[in-house]
Residue, then its C-alpha position, 0 to 999 in steps of 0.5 A: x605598596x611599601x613592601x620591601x621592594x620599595x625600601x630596597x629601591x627607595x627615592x630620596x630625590x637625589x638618587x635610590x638607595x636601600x632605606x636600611x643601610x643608607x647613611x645619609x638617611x640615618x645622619x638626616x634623622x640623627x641630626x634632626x633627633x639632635x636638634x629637637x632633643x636639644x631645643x625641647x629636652x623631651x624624655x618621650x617621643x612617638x615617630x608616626x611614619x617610622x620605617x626602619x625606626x632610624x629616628x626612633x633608635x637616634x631617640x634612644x640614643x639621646x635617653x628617650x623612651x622612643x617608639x614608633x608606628x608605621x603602616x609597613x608590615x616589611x618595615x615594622x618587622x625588619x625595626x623588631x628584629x634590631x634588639x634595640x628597637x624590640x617592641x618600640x615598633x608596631x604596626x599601625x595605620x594612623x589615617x584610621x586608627x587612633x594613637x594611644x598614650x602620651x608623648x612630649x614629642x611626636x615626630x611625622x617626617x615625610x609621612x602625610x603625603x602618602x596618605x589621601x587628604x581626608x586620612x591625613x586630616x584624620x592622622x593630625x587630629x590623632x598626632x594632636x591628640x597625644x601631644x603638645x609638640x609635634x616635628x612635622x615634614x611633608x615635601x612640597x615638591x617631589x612628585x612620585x608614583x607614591x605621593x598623593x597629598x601634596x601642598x605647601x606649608x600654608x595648607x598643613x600650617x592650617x590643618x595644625x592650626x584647626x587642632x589647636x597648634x601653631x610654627x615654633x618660629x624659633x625651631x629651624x633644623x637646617x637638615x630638612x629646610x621645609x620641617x616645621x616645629x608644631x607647638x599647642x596653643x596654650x590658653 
């Protein structure tokens, strides 16, 4: 399904646009890169959903050691091809495979909505499990062929908080209103 046709024609909600060359897709991820580098001063972040690996290479940028994950063959493929983003990529499908490593950050931007409710569980244990910060999105409200997963904040607030995490309240990027800083509960 997220073959290049669909990065070609993809839906941002106001309109479509080729996911690769679009700048408001690449301002979005750059500005949340900016916000969440300032705010934490992290030097390695994971970008579960990835794509193009637009975020992963705003990471860069700022002196991460970035990489990325993405289920997209297509996506992947076309992330590798850029020599900045070479081997930072790889192909993997987080609803059933564990995540290896670890991570200051890791990032999951419009992401679980795609996956069926028992993979997406799966995948915040697995995000949980590397990490002590995790920058999470899901739209509550854009109904597509593709989403099949949808809630509000309350359901994915609880989700995290089962796995031992809770809302930075004083983290806010203003680009994707409905974003949410997830921070380890440390005893």
């Amino acid at each position: 399904m997220y073959d290049r046709s669909y990065f070609e024609r993809y839906d941002i909600g106001i309109g479509v646009v080729d996911y690769d060359s679009s700048e408001l897709i690449k301002l979005v991820l750059d500005r949340v890169a900016a916000d969440l580098v300032s705010y934490l001063r992290v030097d390695s972040a994971l970008d579960v959903g990835c794509a193009t690996g637009h975020l992963v290479r705003s990471f860069l940028r700022r002196g991460v050691d970035a990489y990325g994950v993405d289920v997209s063959g297509y996506a992947v493929d076309r992330a590798n091809a850029d020599p900045v983003l070479s081997g930072r990529v790889r192909i993997l499908d987080v609803s059933a495979s564990p995540l290896f490593g670890w991570y200051d950050l890791v990032t999951c931007i419009e992401v679980l909505e795609h996956i069926k409710e028992e993979g997406a569980l799966f995948a915040i244990a697995n995000m949980c499990a590397i990490t002590n910060n995790i920058y999470f999105s899901s739209t509550p409200d854009q109904d597509r062929d593709s989403h099949v997963n949808m809630h509000e904040a309350s359901y994915w607030i609880d989700a995290f908080g089962r796995n031992g995490f809770v809302v930075d309240d004083e983290f806010y990027s203003a680009v994707i209103p409905h974003g949410m800083l997830f921070r380890r509960v440390v005893s």
